[in-house]
Backbone as CSV, one residue per row, in Angstrom:
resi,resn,N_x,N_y,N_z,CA_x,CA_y,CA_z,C_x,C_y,C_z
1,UNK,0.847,-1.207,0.000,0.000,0.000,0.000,0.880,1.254,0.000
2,UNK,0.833,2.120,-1.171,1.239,3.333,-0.938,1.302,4.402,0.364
3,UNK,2.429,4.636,0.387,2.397,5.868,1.966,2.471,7.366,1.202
4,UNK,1.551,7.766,1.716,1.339,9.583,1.322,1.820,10.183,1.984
5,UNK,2.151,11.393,1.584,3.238,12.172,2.398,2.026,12.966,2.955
6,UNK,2.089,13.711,4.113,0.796,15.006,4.410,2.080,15.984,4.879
7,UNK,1.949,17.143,4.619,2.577,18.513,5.233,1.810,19.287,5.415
8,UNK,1.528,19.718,6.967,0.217,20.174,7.666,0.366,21.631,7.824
9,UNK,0.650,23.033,7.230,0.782,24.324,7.910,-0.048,25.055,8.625
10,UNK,0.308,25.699,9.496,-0.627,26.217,10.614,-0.409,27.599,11.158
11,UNK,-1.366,28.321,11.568,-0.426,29.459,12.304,-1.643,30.421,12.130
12,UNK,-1.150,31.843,12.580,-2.127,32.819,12.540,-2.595,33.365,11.369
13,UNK,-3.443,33.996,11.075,-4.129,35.051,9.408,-2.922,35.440,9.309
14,UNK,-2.554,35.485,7.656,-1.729,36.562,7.218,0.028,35.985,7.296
15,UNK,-0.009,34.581,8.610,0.959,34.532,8.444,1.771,34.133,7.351
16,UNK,1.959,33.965,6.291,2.157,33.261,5.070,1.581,31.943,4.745
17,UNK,0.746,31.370,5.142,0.614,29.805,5.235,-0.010,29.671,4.051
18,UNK,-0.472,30.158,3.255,-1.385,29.952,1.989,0.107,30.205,0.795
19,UNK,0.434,31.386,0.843,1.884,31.084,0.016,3.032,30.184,0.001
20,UNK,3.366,29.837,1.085,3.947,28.960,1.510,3.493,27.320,1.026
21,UNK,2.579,27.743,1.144,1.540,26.357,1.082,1.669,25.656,-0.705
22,UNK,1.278,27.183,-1.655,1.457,26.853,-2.671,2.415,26.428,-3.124
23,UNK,3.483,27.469,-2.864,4.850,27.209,-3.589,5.398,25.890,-3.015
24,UNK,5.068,25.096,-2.172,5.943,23.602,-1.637,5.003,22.248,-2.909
25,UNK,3.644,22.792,-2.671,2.771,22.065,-3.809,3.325,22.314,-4.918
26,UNK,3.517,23.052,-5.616,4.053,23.558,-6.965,5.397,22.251,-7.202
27,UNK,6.448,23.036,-5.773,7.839,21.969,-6.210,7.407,20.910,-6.092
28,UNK,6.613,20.063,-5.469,6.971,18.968,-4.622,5.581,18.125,-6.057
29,UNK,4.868,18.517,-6.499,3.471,17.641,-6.966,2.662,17.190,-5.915
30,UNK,2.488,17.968,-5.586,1.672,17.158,-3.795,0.092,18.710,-4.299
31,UNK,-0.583,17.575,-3.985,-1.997,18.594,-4.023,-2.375,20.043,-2.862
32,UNK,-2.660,20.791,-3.080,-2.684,21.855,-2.069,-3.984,21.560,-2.355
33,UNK,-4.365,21.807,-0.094,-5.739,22.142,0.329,-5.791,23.287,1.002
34,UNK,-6.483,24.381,0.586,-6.781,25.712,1.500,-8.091,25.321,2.167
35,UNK,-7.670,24.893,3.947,-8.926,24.858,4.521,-9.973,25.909,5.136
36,UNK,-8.796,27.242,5.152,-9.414,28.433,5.011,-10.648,29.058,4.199
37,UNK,-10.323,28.178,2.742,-11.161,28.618,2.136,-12.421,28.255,2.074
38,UNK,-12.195,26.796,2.726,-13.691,25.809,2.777,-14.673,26.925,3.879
39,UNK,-13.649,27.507,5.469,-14.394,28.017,6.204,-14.956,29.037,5.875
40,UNK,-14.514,29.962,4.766,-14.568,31.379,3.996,-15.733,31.402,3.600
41,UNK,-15.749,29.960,2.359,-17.012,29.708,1.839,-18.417,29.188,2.562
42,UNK,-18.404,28.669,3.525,-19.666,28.607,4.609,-19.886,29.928,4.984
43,UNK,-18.807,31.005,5.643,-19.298,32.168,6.062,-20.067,33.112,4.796
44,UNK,-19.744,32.778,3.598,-19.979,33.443,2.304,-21.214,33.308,2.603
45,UNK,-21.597,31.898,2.337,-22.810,31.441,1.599,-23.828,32.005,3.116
46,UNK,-23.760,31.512,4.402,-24.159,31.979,5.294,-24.546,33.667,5.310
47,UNK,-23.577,34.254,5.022,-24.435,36.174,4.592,-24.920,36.378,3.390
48,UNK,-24.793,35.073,2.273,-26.034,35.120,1.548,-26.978,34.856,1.799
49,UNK,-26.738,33.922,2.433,-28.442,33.764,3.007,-29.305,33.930,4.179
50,UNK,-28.691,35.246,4.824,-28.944,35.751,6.047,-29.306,34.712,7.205
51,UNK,-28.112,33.822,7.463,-28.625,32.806,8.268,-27.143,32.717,9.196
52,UNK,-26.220,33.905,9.019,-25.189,34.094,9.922,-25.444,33.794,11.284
53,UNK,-26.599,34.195,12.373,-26.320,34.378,13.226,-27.702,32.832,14.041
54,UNK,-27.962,32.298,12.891,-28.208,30.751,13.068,-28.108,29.958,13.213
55,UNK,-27.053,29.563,14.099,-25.837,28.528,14.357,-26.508,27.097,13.445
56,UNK,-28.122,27.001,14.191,-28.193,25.437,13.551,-28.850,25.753,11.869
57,UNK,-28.770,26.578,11.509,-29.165,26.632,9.629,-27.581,26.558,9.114
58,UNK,-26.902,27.187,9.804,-25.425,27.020,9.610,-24.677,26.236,9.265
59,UNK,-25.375,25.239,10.688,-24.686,23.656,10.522,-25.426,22.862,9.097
60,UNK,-26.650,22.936,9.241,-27.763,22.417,8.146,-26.653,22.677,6.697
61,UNK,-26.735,24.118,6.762,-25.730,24.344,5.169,-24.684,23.777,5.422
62,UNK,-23.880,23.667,6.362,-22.474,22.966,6.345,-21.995,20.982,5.590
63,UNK,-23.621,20.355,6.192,-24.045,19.257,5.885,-24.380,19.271,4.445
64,UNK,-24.831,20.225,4.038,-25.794,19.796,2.764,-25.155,20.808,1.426
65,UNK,-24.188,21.500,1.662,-23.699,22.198,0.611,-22.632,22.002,-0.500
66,UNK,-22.566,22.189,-1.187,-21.649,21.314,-2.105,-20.839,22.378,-2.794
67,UNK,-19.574,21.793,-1.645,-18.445,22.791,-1.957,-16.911,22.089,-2.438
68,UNK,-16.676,22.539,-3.513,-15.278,21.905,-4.151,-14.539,23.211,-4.349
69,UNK,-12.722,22.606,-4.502,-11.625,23.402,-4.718,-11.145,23.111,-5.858
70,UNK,-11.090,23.660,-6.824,-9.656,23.446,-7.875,-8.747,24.602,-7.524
71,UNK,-7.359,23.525,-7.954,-6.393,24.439,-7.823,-5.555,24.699,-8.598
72,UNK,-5.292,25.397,-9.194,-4.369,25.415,-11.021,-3.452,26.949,-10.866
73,UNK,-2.287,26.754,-11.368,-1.628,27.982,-11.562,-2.219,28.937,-10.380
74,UNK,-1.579,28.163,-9.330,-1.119,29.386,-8.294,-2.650,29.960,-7.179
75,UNK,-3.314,29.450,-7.788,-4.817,29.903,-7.562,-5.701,28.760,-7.118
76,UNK,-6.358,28.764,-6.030,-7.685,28.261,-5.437,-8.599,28.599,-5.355
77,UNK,-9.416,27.985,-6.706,-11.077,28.275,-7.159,-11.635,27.575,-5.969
78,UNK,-12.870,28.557,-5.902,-14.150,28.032,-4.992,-15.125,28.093,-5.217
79,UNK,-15.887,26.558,-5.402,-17.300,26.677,-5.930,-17.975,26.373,-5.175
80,UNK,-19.530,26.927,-5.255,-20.835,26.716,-4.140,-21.911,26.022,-5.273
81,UNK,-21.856,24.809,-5.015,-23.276,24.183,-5.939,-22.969,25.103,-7.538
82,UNK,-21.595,24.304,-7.990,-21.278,25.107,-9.170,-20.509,26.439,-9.849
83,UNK,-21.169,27.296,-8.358,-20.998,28.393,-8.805,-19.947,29.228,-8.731
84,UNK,-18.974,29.736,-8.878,-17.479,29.678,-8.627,-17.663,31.507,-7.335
85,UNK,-16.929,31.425,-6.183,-17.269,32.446,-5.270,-15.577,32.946,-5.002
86,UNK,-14.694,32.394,-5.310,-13.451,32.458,-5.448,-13.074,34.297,-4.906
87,UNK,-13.452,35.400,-5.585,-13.223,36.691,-4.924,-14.086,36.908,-3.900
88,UNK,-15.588,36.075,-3.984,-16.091,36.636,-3.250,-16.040,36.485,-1.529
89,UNK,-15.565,35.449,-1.680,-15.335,34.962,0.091,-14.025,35.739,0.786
90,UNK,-13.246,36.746,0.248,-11.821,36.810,0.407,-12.427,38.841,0.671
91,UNK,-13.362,38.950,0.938,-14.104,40.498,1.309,-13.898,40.917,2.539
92,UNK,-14.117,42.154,3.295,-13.278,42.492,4.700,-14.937,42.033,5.869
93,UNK,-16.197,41.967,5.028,-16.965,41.082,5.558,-17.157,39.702,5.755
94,UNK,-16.165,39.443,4.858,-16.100,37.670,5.399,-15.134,37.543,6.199
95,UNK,-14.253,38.269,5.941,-13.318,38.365,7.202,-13.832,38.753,8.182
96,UNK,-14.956,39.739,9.008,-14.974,40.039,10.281,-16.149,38.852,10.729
97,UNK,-16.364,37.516,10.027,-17.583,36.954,10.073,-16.512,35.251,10.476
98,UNK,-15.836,34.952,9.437,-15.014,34.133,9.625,-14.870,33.137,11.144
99,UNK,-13.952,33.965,11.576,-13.908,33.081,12.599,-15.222,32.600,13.475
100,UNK,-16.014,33.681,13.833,-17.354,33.093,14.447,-17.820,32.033,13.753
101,UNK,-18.069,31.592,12.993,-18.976,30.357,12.013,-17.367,29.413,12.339
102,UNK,-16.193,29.825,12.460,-15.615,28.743,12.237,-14.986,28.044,13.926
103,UNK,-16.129,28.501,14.566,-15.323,27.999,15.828,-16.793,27.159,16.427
104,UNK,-18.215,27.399,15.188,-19.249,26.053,15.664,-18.704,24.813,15.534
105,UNK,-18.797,23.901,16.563,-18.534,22.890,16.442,-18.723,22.253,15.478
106,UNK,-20.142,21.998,15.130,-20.536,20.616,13.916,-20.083,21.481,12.528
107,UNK,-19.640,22.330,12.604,-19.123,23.210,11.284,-18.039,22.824,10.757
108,UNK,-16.940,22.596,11.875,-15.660,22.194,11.923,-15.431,20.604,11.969
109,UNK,-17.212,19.928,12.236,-16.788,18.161,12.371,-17.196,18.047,10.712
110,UNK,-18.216,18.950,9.989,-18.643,18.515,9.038,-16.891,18.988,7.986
111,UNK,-16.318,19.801,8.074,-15.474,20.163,6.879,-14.121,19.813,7.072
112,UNK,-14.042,18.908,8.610,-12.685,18.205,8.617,-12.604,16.944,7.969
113,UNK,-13.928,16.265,8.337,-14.533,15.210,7.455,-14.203,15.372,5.468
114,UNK,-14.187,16.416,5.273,-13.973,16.401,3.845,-12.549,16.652,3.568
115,UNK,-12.009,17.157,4.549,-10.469,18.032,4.500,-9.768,16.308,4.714
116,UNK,-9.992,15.563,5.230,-9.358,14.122,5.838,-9.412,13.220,4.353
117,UNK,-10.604,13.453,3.591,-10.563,12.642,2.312,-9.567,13.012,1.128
118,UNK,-8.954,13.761,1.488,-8.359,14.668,0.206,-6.691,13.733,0.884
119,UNK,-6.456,13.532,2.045,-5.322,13.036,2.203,-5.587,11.460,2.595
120,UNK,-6.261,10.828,1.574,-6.221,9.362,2.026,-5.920,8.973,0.582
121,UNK,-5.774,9.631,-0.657,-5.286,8.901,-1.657,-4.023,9.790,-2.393
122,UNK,-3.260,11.113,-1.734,-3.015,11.931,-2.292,-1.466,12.407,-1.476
123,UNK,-0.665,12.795,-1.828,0.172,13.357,-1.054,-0.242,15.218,-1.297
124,UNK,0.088,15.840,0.360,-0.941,16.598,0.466,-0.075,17.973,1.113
125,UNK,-0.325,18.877,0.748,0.436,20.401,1.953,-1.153,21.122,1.590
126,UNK,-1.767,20.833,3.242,-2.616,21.515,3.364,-2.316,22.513,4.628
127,UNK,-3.149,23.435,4.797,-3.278,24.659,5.429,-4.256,25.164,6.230
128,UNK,-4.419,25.961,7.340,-5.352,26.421,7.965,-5.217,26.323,9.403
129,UNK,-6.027,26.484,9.924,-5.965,27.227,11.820,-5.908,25.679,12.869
130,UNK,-6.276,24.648,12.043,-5.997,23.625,13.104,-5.260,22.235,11.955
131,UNK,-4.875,22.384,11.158,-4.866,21.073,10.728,-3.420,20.541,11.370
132,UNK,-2.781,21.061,11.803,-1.337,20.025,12.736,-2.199,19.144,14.471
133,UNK,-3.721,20.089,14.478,-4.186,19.301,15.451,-4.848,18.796,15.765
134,UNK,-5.620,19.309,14.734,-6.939,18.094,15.035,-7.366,17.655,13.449
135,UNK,-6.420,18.319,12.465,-7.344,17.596,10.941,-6.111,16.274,10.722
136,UNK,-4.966,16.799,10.501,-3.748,15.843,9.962,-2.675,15.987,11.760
137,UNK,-3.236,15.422,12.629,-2.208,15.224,13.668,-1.293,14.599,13.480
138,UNK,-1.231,13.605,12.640,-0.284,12.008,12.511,0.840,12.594,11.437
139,UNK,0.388,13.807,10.937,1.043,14.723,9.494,2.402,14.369,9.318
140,UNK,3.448,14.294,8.256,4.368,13.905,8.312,5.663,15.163,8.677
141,UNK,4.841,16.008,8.551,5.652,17.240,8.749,4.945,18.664,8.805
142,UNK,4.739,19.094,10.284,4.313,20.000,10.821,5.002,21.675,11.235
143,UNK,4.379,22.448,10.191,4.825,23.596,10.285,3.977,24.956,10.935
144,UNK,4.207,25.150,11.886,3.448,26.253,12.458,4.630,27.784,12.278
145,UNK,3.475,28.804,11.270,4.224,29.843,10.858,3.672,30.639,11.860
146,UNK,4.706,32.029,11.905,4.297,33.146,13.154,5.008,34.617,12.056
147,UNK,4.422,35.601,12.647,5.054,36.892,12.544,4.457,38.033,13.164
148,UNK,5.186,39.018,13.383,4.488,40.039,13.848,2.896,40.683,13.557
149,UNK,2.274,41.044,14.478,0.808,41.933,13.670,1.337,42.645,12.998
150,UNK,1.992,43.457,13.175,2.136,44.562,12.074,2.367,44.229,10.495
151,UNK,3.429,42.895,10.569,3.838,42.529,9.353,2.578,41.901,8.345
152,UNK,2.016,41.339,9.325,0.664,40.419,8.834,-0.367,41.140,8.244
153,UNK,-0.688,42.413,9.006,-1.535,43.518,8.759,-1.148,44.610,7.423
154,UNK,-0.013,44.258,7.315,0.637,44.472,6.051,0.839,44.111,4.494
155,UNK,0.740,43.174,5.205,0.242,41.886,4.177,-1.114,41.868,3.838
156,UNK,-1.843,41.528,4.587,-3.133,41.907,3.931,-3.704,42.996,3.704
157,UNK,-3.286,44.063,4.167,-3.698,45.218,3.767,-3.348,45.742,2.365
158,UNK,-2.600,44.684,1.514,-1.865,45.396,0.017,-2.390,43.844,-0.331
159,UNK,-2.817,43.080,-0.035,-3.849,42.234,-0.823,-5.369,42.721,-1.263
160,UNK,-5.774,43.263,0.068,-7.284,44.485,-0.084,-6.619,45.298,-0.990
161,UNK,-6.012,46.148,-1.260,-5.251,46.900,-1.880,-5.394,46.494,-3.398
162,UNK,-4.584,45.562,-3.890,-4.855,44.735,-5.241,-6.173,44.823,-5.864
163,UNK,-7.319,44.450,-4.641,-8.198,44.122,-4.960,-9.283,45.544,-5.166
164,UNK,-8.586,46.027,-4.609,-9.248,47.414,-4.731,-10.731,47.935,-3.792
165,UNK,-10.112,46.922,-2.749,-10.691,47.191,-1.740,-10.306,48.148,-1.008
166,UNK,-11.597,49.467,-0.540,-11.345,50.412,0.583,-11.142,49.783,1.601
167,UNK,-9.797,50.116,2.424,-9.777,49.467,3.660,-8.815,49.946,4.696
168,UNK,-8.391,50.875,5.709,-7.420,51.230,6.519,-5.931,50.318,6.992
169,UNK,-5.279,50.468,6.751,-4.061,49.491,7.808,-4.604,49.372,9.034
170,UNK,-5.144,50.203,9.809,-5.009,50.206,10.788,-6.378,49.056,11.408
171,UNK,-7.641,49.522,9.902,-8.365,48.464,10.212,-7.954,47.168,9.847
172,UNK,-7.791,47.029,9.259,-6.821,45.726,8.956,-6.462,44.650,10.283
173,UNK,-5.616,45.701,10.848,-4.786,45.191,11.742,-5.693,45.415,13.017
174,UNK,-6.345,45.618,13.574,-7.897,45.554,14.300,-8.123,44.160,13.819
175,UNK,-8.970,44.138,13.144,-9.235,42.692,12.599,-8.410,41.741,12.939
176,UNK,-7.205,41.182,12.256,-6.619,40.130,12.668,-6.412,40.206,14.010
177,UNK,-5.873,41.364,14.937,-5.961,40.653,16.153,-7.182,39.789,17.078
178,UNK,-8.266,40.920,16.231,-9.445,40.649,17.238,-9.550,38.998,16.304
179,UNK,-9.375,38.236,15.309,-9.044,37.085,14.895,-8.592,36.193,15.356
180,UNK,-6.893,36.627,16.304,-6.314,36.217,16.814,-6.712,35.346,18.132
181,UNK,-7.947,36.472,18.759,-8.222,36.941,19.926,-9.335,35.611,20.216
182,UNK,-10.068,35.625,19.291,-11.493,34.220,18.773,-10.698,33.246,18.040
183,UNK,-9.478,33.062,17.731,-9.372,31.680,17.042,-8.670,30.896,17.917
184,UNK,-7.568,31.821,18.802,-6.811,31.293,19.659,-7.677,30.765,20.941
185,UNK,-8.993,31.225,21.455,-9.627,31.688,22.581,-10.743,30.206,22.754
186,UNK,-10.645,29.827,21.174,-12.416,29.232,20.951,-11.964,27.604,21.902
187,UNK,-13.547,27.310,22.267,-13.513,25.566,22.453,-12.862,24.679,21.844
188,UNK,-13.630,25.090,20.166,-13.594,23.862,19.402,-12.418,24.475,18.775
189,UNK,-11.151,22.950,18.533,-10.212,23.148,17.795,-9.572,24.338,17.797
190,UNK,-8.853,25.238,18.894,-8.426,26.292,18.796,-7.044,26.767,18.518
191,UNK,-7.118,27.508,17.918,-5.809,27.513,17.033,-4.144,27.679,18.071
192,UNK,-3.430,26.697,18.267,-2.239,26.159,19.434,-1.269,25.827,18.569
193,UNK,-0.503,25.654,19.012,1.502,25.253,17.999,1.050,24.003,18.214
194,UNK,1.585,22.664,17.379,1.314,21.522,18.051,2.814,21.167,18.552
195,UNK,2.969,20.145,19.773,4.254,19.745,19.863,5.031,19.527,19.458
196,UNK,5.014,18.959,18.724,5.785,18.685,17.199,6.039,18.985,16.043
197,UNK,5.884,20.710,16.006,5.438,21.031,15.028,6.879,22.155,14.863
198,UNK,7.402,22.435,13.425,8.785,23.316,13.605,7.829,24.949,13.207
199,UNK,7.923,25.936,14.216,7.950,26.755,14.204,8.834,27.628,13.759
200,UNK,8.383,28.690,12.642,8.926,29.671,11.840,8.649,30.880,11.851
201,UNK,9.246,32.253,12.023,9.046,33.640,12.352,9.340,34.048,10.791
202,UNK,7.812,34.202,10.073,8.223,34.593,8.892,8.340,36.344,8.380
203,UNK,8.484,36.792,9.932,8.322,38.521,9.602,9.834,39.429,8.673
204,UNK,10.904,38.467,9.334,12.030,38.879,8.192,12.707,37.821,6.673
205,UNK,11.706,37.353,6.322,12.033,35.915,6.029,11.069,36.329,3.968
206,UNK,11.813,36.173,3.272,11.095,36.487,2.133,10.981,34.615,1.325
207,UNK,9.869,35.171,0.631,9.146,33.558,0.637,10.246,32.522,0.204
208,UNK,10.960,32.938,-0.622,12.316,31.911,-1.262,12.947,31.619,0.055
209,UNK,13.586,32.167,1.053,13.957,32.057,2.272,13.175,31.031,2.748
210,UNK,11.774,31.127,3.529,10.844,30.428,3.647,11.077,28.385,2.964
211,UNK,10.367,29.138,1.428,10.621,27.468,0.672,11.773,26.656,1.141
212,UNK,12.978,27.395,0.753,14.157,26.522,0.847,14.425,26.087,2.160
213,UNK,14.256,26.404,3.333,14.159,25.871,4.381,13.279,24.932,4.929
214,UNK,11.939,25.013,4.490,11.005,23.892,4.409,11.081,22.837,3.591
215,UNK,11.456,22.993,2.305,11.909,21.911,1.374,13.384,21.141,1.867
216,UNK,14.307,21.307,2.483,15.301,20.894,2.665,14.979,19.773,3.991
217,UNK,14.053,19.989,4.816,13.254,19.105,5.679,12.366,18.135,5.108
218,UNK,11.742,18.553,4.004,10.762,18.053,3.238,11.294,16.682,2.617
219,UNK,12.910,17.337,2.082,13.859,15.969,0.671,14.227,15.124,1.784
220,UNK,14.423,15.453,3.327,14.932,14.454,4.487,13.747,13.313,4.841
221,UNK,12.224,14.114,4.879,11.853,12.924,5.247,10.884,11.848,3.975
222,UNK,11.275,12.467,2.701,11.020,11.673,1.386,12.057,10.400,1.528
223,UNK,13.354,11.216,1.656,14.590,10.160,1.587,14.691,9.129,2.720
224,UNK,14.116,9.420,3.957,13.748,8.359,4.584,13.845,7.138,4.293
């Protein structure tokens, strides 16, 4: 029986984990999962259908919605029953909505459940706020990224930027902490370093820096 590799990244908003994430998929042929985006897209579809503050219609859509990723050139499409939502979940309202929907319990049992199938036939560098602890614990290689607020708030603030979104630094950086504040804080699955996991300060660290240090861990435990 084939052994799959899993590489689990973790860490706070903003910290690089989605770039990071790509560029190791890219070298390596290993499928990238943004589990961020699965939670993005429940909060989406949830302020479409004014049922945000419904915990159990929430869960109901979480069960019954039919949500897939492609991922091609650098980019993670997101579809809702078809329909591709890809810019739309990535708004400074899905961001201040986010973490609340993603700290219901049966929210997080229904989309780990799908996040777990993607690494049973696949070698995998997936991403997001718990997968070194409660999606891929057994992971073959656990990376929990860190950096300053400021740097992070920086970062996304010239992604809104791109997008041509009105948006302050300063709100920005409001946001992720108060993020910080509910992801780190919550019951379910809350976002922790796992023991085993190599921690990285990516605030002076430019992404090539980054790769090559993760990949050089990566060719050690292939060569195994």
């Amino acid at each position: 029986m084939q052994k799959f590799i899993i590489i689990a990244i973790d860490g706070p908003a903003a910290s690089g984990k989605s770039t990071l994430a790509k560029y190791l998929a890219d070298k390596l042929g290993f499928l990238y999962v943004d589990t961020g985006a699965m939670y993005r897209a429940i909060t989406y579809y949830a302020l479409e259908k004014n049922i945000e503050n419904d915990e159990d219609a929430v869960v109901e859509a979480a069960k019954n919605i039919n949500l897939t990723l492609q991922y091609s050139n650098g980019l993670t499409r997101v579809f809702i029953d078809g329909k591709e939502v890809t810019d739309n979940i990535r708004t400074p309202k899905v961001n201040s909505k986010v973490s609340d929907i993603s700290r219901i319990k049966d929210v997080r049992v229904e989309l780990v459940k799908l996040q777990q199938k993607f690494g049973e036939n696949n070698n995998l560098v997936v991403e997001g706020r718990d997968t070194t602890t409660v999606v891929f614990p057994n992971a073959d290689l656990k990376i929990f990224l860190t950096a300053n607020a400021k740097e992070r708030a920086k970062r996304r603030y010239l992604e809104f930027k791109e997008k041509g979104v009105e948006i302050s630094l300063d709100e920005v950086e409001k946001s992720l902490l108060n993020r910080d504040t509910i992801d780190s804080s919550r019951k379910v699955s809350p976002l922790t370093k796992a023991k085993d996991a190599i921690e990285v300060d990516t605030t002076n660290l430019t992404i090539q820096e980054e790769v090559n240090r993760i990949l050089n861990i990566v060719e050690k435990i292939i060569n195994k």
